[in-house]
C-alpha positions in Angstrom: 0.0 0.0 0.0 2.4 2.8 0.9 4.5 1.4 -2.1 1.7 2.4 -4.7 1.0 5.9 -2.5 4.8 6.9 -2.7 4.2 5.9 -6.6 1.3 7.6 -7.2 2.4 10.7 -5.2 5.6 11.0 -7.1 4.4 10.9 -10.7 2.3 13.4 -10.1 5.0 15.6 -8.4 7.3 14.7 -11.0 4.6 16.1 -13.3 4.2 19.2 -11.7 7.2 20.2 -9.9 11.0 19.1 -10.2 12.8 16.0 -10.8 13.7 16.2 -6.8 10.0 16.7 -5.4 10.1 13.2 -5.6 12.3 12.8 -2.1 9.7 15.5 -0.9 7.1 12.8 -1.6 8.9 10.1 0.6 9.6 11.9 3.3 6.0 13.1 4.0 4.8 9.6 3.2 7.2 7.9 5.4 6.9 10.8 8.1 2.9 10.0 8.1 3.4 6.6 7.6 5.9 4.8 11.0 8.2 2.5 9.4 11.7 1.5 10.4 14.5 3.0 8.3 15.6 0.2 6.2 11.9 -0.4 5.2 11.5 2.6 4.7 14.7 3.0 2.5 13.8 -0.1 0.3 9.5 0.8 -0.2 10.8 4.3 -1.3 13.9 3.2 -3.3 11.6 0.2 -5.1 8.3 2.3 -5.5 10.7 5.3 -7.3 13.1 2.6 -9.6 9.5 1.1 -10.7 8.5 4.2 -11.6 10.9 6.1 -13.3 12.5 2.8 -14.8 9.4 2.3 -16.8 8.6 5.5 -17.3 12.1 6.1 -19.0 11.6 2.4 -21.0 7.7 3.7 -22.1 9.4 7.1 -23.3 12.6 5.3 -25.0 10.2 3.0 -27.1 8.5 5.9 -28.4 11.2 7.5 -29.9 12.9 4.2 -30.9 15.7 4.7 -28.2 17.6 7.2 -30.4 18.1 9.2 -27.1 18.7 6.6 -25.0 21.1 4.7 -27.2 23.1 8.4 -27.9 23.9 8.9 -24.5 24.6 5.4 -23.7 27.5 5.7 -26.6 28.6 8.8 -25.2 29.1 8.0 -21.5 29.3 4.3 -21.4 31.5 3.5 -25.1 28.2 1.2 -25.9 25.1 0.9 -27.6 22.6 -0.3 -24.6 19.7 2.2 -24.2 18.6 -0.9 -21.3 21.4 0.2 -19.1 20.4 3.9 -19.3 16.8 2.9 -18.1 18.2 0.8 -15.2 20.9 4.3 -13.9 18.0 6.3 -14.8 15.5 4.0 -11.9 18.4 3.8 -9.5 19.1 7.4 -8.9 15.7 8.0 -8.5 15.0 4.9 -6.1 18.3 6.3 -4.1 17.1 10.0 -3.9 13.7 8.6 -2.5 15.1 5.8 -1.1 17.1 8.4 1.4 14.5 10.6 2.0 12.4 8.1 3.4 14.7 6.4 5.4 15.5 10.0 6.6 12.1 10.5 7.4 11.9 7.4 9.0 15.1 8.0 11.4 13.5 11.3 12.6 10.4 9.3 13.1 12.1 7.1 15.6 15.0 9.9 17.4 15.1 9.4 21.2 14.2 12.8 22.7 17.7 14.0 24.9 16.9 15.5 28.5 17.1 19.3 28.7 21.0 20.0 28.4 21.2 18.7 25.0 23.2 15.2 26.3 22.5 12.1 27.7 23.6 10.2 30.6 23.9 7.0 29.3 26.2 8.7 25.8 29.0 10.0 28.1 
């Protein structure tokens, strides 16, 4: 469930705002929603990679991959538009991925005593 919210939310960020109010989108989610950080980290990074990987596939058959195979030969000395897609899903999955597991880490932050220290850190 939060998977397809964090999905849903960022493609229509995406649409509206910039490439980075998808992180914006997991953090809130994961804020609202209490899960522990690594869960947090993997629902965020997966719903993201799903959804910019094929959204970046769907685009790259349209326009027969010209784009995708161009910059494939320029930064990676080979023709695979595939491998493209996949970078193009991780660094989004890792931006949100963060972001949530930030989120998720402020979520669960002991409260220090008044003083700004603990007892039990010294």
């Amino acid at each position: 469930f939060i998977f397809l919210v964090i999905a849903i939310l960022a493609y229509v960020a995406g649409s509206l705002y910039p490439w980075w109010s998808v992180a914006v989108v997991g953090f809130v989610v994961i804020l609202i929603v209490p899960l522990r950080p690594p869960a947090a980290f993997v629902i965020g990074f997966l719903a993201v990679f799903v959804l910019w990987g094929s959204l970046a596939f769907y685009r790259g058959i349209m326009n027969d991959h010209i784009l995708d195979t161009r910059i494939s030969v320029l930064f990676l000395q080979r023709q695979s538009p595939l491998i493209i897609t996949v970078i193009t899903g991780v660094l989004g999955g890792l931006v949100t991925g963060m972001a949530a597991m930030t989120a998720a880490f402020l979520r669960t932050k002991k409260r220090l005593p008044p003083g700004g220290y603990s007892r039990t850190a010294l």
